[in-house]
MMTF fields as JSON, N, C-alpha, C and O atoms, coordinates in Angstrom:
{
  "mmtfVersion": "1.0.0",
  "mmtfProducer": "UNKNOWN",
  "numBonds": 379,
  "numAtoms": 380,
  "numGroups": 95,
  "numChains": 1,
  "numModels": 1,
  "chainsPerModel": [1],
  "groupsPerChain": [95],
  "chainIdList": ["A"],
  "bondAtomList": [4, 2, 8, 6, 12, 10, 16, 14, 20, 18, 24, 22, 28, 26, 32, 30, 36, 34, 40, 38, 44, 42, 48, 46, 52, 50, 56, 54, 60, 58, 64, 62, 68, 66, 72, 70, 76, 74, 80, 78, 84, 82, 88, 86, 92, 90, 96, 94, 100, 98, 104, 102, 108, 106, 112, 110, 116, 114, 120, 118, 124, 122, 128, 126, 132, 130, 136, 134, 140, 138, 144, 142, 148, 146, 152, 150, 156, 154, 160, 158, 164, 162, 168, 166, 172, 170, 176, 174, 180, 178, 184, 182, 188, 186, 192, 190, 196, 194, 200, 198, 204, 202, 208, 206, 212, 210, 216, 214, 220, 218, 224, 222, 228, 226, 232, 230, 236, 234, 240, 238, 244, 242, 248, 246, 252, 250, 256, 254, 260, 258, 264, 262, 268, 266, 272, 270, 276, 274, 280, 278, 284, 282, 288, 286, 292, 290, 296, 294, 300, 298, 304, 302, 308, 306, 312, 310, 316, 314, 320, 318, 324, 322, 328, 326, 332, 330, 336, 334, 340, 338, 344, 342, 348, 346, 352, 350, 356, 354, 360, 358, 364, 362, 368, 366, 372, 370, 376, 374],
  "bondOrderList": [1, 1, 1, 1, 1, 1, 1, 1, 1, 1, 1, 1, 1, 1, 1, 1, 1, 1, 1, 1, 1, 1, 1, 1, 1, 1, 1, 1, 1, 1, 1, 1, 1, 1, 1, 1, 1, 1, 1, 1, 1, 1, 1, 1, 1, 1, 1, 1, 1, 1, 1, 1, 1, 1, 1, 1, 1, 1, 1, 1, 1, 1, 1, 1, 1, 1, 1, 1, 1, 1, 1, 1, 1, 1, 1, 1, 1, 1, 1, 1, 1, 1, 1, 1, 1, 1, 1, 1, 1, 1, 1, 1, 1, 1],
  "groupList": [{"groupName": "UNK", "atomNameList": ["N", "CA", "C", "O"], "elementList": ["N", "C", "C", "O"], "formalChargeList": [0, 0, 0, 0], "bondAtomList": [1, 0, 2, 1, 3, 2], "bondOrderList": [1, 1, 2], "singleLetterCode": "X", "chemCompType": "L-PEPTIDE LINKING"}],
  "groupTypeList": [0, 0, 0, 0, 0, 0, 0, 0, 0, 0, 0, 0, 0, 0, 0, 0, 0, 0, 0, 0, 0, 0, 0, 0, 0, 0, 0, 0, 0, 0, 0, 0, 0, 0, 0, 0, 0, 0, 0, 0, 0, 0, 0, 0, 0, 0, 0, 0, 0, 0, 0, 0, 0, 0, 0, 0, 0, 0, 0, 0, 0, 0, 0, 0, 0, 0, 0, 0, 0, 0, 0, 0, 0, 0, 0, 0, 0, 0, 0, 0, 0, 0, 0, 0, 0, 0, 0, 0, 0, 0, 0, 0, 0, 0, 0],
  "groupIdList": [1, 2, 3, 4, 5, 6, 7, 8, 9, 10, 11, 12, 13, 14, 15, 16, 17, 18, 19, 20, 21, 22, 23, 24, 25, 26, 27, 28, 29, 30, 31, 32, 33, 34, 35, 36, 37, 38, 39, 40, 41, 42, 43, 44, 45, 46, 47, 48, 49, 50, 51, 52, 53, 54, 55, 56, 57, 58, 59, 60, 61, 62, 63, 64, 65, 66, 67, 68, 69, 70, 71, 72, 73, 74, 75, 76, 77, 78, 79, 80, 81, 82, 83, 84, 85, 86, 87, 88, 89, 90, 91, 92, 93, 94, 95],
  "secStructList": [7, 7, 7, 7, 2, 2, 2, 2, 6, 6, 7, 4, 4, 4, 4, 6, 6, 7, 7, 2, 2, 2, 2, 2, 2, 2, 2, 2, 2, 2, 2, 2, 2, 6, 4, 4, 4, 5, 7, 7, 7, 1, 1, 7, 7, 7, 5, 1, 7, 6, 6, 2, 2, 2, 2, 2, 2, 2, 2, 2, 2, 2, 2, 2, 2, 2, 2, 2, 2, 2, 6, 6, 7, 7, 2, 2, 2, 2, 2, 2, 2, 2, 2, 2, 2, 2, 2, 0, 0, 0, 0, 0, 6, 7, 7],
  "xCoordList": [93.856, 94.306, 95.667, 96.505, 95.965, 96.99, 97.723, 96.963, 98.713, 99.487, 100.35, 100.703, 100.918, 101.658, 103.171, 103.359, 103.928, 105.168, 105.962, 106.47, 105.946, 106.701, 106.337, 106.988, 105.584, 104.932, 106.159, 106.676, 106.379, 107.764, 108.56, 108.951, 108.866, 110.136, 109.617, 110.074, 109.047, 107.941, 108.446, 108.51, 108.752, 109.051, 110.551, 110.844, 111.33, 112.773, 113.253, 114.314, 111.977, 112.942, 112.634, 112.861, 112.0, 111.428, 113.245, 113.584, 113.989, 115.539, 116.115, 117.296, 115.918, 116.91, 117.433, 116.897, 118.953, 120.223, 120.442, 121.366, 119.69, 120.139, 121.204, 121.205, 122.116, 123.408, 122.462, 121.44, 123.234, 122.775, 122.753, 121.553, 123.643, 123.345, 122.441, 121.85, 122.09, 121.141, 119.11, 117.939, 119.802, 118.628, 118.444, 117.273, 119.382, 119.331, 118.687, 117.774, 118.967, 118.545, 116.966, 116.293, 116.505, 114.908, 114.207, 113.068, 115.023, 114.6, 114.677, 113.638, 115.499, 115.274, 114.341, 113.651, 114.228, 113.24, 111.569, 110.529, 111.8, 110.015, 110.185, 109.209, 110.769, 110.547, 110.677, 109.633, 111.231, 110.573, 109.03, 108.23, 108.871, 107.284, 106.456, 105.476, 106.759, 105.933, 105.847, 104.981, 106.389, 106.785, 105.792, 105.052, 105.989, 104.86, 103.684, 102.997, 103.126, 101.796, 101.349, 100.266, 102.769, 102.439, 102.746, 103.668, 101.169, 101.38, 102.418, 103.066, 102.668, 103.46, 103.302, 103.601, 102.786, 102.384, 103.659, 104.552, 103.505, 104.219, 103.683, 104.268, 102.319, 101.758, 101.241, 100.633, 101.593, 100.849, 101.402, 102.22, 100.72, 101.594, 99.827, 99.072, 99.828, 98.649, 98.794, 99.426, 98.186, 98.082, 97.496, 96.273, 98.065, 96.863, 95.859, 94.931, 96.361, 95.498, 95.897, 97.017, 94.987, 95.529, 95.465, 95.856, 94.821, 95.277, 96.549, 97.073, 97.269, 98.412, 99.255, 100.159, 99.422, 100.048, 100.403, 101.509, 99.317, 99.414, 100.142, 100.917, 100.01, 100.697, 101.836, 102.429, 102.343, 103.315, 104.465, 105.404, 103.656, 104.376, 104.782, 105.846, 103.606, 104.03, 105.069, 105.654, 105.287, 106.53, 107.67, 108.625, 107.719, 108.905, 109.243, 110.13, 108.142, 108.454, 108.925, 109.57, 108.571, 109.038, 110.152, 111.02, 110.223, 112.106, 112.866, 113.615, 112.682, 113.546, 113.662, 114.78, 112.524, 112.913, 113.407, 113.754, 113.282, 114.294, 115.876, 116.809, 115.9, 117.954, 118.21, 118.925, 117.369, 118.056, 118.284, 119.12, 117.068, 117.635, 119.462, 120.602, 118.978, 119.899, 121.226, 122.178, 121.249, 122.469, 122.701, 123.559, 122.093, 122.199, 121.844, 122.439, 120.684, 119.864, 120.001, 119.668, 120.28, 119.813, 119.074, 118.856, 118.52, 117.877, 118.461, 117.878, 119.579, 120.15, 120.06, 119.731, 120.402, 120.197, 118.775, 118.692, 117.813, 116.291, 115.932, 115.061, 116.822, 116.672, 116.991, 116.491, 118.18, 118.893, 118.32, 118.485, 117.407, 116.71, 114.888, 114.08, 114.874, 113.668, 113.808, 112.997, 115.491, 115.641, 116.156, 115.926, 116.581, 116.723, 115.311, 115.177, 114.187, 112.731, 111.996, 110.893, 112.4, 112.088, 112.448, 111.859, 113.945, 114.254, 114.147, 114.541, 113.672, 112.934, 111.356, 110.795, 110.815, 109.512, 109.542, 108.628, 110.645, 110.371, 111.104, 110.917, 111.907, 112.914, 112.679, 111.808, 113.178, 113.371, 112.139, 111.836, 111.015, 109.979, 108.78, 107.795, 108.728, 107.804, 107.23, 107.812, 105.609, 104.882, 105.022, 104.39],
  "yCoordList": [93.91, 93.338, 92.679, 93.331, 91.477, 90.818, 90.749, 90.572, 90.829, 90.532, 89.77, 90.219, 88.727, 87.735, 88.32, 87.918, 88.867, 89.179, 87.745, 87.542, 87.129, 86.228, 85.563, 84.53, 85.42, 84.706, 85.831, 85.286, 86.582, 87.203, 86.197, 86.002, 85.583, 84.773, 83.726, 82.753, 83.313, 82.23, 82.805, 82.24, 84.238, 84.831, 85.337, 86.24, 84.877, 85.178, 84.375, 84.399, 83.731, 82.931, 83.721, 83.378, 85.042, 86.085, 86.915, 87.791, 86.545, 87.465, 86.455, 86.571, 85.17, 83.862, 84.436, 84.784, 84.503, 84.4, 86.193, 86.611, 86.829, 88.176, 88.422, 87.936, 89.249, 89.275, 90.444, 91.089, 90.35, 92.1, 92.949, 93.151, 93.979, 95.018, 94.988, 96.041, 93.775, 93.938, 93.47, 93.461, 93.228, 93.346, 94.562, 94.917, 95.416, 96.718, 97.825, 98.632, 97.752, 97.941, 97.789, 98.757, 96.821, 96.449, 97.202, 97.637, 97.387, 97.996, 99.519, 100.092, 100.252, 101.451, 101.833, 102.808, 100.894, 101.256, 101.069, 101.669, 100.086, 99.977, 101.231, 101.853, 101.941, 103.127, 103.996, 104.599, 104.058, 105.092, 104.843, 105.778, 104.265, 103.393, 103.976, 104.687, 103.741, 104.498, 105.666, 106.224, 105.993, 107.391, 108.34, 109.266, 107.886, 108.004, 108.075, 108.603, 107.54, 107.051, 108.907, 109.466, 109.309, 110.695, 111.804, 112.132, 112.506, 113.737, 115.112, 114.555, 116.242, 116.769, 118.435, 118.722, 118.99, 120.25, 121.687, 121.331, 122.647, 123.806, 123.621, 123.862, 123.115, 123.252, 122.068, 122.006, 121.193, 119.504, 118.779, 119.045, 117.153, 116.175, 115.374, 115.733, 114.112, 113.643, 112.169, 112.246, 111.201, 109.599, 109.97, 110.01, 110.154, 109.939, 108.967, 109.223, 107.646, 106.08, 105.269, 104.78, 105.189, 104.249, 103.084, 102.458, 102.273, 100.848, 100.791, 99.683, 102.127, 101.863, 102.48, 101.645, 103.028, 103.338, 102.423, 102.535, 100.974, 100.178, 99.028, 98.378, 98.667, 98.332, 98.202, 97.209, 99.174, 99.717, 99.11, 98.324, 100.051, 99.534, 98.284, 97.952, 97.548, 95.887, 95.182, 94.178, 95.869, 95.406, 96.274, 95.585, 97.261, 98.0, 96.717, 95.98, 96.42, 95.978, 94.109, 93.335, 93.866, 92.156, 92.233, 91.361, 93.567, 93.623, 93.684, 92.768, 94.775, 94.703, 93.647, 93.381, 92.775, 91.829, 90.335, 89.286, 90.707, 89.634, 89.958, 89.157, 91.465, 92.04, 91.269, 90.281, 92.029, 91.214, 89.425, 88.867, 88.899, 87.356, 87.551, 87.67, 87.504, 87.29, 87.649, 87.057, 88.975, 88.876, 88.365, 88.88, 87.483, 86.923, 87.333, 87.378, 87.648, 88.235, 87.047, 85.937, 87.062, 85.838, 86.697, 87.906, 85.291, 85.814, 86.687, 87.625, 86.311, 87.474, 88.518, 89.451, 88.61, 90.324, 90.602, 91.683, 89.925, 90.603, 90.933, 91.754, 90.086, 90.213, 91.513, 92.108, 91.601, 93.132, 94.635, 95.666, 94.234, 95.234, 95.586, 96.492, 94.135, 94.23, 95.218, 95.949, 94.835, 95.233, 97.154, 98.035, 97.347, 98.908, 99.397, 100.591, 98.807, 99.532, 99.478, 100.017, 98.784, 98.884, 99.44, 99.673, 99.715, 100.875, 102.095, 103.068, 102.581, 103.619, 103.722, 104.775, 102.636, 103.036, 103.288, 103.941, 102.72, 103.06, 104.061, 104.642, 104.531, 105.65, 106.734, 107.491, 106.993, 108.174, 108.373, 109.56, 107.385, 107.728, 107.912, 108.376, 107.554, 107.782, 109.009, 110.084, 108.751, 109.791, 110.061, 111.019],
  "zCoordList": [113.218, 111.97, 112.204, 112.826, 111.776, 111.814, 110.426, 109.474, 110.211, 108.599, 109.104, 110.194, 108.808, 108.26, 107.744, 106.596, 108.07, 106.904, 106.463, 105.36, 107.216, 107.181, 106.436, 106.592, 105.549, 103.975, 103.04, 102.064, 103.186, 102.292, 102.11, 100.959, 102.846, 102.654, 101.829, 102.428, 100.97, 100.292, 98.616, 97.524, 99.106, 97.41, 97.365, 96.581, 98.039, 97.889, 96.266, 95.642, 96.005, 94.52, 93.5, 92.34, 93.867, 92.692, 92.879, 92.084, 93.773, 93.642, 93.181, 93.51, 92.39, 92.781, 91.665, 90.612, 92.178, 91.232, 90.877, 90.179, 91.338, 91.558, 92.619, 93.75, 92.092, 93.136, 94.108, 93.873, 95.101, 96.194, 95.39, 95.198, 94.415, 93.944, 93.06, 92.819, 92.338, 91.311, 92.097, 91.718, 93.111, 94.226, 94.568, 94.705, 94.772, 95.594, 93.985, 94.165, 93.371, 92.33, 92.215, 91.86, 92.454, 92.196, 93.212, 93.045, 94.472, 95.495, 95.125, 95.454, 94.602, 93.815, 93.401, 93.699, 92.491, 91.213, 92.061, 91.789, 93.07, 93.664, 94.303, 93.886, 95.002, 96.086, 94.346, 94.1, 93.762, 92.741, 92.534, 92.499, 92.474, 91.449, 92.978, 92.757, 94.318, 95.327, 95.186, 94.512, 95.561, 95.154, 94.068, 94.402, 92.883, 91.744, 91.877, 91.002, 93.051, 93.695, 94.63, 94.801, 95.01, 95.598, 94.795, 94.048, 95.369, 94.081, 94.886, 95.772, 94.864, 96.062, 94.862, 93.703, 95.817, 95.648, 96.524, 97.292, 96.289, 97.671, 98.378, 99.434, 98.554, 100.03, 100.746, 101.815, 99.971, 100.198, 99.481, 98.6, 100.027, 99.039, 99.789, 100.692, 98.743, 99.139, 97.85, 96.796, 98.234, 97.751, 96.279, 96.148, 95.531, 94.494, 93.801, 93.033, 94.347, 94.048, 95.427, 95.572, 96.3, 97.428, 97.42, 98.405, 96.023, 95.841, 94.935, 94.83, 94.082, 93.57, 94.831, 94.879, 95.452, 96.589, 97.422, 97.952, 97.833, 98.425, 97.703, 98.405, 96.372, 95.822, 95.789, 96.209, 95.287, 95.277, 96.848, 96.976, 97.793, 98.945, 99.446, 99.968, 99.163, 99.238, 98.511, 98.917, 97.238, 96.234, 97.032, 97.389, 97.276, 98.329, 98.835, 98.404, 100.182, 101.469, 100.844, 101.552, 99.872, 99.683, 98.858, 98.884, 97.854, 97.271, 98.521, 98.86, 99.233, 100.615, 101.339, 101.782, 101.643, 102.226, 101.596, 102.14, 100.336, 99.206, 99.351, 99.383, 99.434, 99.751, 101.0, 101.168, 101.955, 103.05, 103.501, 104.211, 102.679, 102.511, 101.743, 102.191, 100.745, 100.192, 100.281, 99.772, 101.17, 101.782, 103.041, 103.757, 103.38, 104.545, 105.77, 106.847, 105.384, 106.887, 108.112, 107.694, 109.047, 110.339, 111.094, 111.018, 112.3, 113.197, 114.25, 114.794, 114.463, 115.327, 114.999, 115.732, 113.527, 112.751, 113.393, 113.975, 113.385, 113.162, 114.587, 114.874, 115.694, 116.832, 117.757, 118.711, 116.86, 117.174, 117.009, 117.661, 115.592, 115.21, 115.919, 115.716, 116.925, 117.281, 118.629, 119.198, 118.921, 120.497, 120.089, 120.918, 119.235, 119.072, 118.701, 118.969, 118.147, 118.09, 119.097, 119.01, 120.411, 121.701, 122.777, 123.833, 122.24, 123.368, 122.423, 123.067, 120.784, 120.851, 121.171, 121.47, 121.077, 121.503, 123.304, 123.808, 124.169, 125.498, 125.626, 126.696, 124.937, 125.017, 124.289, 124.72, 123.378, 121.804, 121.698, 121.58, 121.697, 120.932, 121.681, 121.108, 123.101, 124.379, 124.399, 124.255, 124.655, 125.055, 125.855, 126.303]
}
């Protein structure tokens, strides 16, 4: 399966004219709204709708990636972050 993220950036005008905190804010409120999606027991926690769960997550993952436009994400930023998830996957995180 292939996904595309990079069609996120197509909806950065759903933050237009939101400052960062009132971005960071939207980003709150979606990881609440996930969240909601899990039920959580003493002895378990488990999806209770996995198309609102999925939902859900996709509005997470495109508020977040509306903050980081907007505060000025570059490619170097993304570059940096590609090269620390590679030396944990060959490092920290190696089988």
């Amino acid at each position: 399966m292939e996904i595309d993220f990079n069609k996120l950036a197509n909806y950065k005008s759903l933050a237009y004219g939101a400052s960062n905190i009132a971005q960071l804010g939207k980003v709150k409120e979606e990881y609440k709204e996930l969240l909601a999606e899990v039920r959580e027991t003493s002895t378990f926690s488990y999806v209770k709708d996995r198309d609102k769960f999925i939902a859900e997550g996709l509005d997470l993952i495109t508020a977040t990636v509306n903050l980081l436009l907007i505060s000025g994400l570059t490619e170097q930023d993304f570059k940096k972050h590609i090269a620390k998830l590679e030396s944990y996957k060959n490092g920290k995180y190696k089988k």
